[in-house]
C-alpha positions in Angstrom: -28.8 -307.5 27.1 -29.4 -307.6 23.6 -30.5 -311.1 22.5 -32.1 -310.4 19.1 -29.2 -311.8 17.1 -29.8 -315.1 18.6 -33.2 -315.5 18.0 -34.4 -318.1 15.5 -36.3 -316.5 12.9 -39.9 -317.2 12.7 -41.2 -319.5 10.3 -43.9 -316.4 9.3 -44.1 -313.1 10.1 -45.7 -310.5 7.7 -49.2 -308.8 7.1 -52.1 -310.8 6.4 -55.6 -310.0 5.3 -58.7 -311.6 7.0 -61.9 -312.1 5.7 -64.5 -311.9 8.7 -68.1 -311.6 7.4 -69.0 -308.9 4.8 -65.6 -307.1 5.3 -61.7 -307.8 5.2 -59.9 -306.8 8.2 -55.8 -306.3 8.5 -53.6 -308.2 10.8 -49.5 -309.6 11.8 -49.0 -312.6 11.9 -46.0 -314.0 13.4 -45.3 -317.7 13.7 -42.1 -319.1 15.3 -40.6 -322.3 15.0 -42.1 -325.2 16.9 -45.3 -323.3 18.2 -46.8 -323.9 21.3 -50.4 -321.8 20.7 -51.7 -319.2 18.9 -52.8 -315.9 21.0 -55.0 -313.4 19.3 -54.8 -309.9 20.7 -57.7 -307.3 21.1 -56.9 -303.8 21.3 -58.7 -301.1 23.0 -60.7 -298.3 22.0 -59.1 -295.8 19.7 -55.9 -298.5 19.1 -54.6 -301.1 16.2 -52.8 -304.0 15.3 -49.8 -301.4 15.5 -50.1 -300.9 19.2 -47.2 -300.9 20.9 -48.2 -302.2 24.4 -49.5 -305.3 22.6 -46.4 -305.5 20.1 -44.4 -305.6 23.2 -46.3 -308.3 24.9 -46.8 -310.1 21.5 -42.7 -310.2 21.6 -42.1 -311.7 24.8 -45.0 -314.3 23.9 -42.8 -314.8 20.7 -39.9 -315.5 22.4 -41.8 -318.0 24.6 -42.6 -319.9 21.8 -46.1 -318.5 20.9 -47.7 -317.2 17.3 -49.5 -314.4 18.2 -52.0 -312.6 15.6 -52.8 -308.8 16.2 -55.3 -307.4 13.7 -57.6 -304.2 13.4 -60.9 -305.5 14.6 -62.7 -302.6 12.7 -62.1 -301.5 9.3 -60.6 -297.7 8.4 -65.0 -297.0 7.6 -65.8 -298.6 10.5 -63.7 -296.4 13.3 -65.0 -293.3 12.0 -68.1 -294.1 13.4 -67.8 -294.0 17.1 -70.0 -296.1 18.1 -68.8 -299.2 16.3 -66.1 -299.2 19.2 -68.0 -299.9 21.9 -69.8 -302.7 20.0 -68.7 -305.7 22.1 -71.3 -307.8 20.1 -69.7 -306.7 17.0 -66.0 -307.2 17.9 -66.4 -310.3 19.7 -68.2 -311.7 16.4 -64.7 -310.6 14.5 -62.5 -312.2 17.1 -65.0 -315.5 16.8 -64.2 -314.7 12.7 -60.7 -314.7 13.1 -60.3 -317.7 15.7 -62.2 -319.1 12.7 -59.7 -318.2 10.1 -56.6 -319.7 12.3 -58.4 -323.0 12.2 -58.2 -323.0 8.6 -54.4 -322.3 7.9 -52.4 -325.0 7.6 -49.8 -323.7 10.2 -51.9 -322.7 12.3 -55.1 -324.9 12.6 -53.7 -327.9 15.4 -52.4 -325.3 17.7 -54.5 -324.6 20.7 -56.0 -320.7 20.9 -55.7 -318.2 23.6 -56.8 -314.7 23.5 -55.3 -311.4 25.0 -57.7 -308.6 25.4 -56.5 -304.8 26.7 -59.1 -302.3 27.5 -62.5 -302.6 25.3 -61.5 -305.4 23.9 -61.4 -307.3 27.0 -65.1 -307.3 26.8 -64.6 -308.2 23.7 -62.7 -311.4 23.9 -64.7 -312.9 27.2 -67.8 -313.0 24.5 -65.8 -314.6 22.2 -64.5 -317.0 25.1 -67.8 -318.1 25.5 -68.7 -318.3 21.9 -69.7 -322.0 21.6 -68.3 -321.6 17.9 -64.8 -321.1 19.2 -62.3 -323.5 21.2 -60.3 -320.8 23.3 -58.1 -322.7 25.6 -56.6 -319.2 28.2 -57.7 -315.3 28.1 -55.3 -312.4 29.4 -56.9 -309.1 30.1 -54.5 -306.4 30.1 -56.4 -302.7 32.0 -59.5 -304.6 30.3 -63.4 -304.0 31.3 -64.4 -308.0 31.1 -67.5 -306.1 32.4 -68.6 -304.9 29.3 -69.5 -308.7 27.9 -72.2 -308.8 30.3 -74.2 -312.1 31.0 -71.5 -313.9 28.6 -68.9 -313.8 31.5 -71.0 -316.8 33.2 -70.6 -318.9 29.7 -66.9 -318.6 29.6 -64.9 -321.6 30.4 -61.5 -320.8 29.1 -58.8 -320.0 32.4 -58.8 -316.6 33.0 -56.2 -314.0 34.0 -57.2 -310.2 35.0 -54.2 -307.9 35.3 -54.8 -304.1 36.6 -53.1 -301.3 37.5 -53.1 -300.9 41.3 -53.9 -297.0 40.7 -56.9 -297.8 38.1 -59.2 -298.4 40.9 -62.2 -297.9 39.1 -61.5 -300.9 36.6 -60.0 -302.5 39.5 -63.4 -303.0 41.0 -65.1 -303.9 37.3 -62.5 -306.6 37.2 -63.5 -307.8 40.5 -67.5 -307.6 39.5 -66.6 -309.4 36.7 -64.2 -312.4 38.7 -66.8 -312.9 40.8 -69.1 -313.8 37.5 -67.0 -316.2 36.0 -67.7 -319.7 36.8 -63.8 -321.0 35.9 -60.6 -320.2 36.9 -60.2 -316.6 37.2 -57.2 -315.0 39.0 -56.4 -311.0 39.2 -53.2 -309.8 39.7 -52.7 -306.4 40.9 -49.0 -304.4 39.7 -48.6 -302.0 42.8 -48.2 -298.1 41.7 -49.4 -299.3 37.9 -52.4 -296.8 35.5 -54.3 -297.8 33.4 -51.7 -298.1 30.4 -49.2 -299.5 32.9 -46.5 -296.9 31.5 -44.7 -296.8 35.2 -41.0 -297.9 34.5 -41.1 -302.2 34.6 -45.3 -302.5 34.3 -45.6 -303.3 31.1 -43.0 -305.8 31.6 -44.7 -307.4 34.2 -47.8 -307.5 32.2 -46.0 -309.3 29.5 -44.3 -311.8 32.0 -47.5 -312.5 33.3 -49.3 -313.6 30.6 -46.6 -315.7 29.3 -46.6 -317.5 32.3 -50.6 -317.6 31.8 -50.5 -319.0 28.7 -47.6 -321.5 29.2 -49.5 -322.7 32.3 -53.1 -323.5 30.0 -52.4 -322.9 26.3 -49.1 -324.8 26.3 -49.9 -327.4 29.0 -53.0 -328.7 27.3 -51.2 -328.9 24.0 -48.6 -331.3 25.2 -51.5 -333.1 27.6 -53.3 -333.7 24.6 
């Protein structure tokens, strides 16, 4: 069923530019009424702010009462050198830049941060997890390598959720490396039949379902605790 026309507008929802160090990075921002959190998506290699796995998930986090911000964690120079994508140093510092950025918007600066990470950029936002410059209150990886940030994992102490495709067994068993590495909460759930860009009928879905109930559980909790 289509419930679009009932939905209460945002309060924002439009492009914003970020600075983040030397450069200026693109990003959405969309704020609904009443916001419980903030979540801050990483994309994988090769992807953008215009992904549409993470605008569906972003969505249904929406809907939950979440802002989410998805943003291009390279610039247009930047991706044309290859490497530059598998910096996890590099893109956890712009995530750490961009958490930073929330913190000084006036709609955006009390609300508690969570971070979804899909592919490389899982890797990505475990460092930034464990950033002591950062308050990150829940991370979601989506198909993510959390391998990839390294000796970071045993700093994080944000709640963590790893979800993976039951038929992408070779990040299944980085994602279990890496759960056994962090020191907090860490759960992996497995969707049965799923690939790596959980495109199976009802995946992504599930996905999205999760890490609303992730995020309402330890980004939305602690907000109303506190």
């Amino acid at each position: 069923m289509d419930t679009s026309a009932r939905r209460t507008p945002p309060v924002r929802d439009e492009e914003v530019e970020i600075a983040v160090g030397a450069v200026r990075v693109a990003g959405h921002l969309t704020i609904p009424p009443r916001p419980r959190g903030v979540v801050v998506f990483a994309h994988g290699s090769g992807s953008s702010r215009f992904s549409a796995r993470n605008i569906f998930v972003a969505d249904v986090l929406n809907e939950a009462g979440f802002a989410t911000l998805l943003f291009d964690l390279l610039t247009p120079a930047e991706e044309a050198n290859r490497a530059n994508v598998f910096d996890i140093a590099l893109l956890a510092r712009r995530l750490v830049g961009v958490v930073g950025w929330l913190a000084g918007q006036a709609d955006t600066a009390a609300l508690p941060v969570g971070l979804f990470g899909a592919s490389t950029g899982a890797g990505a936002a475990l460092r930034a997890a464990a950033d002591p410059g950062v308050d990150v209150k829940a991370v979601v990886s989506r198909g993510g390598r959390p391998d990839l940030a390294g000796e970071w994992l045993a700093r994080v102490d944000a709640p963590t959720l790893l979800i993976v495709g039951g038929r992408d067994e070779v990040v299944l068993g980085l994602n279990r490396q890496a759960q056994q590495a962090i020191r907090v909460e860490c759960q992996i759930r497995v969707i049965p039949g799923a690939t790596h860009l959980f495109e199976e009928p009802g995946a992504l879905e599930i996905v999205a379902e999760l890490a609303r109930d992730w995020f309402l559980t330890h980004l939305a909790a602690g907000r109303a605790q506190g």
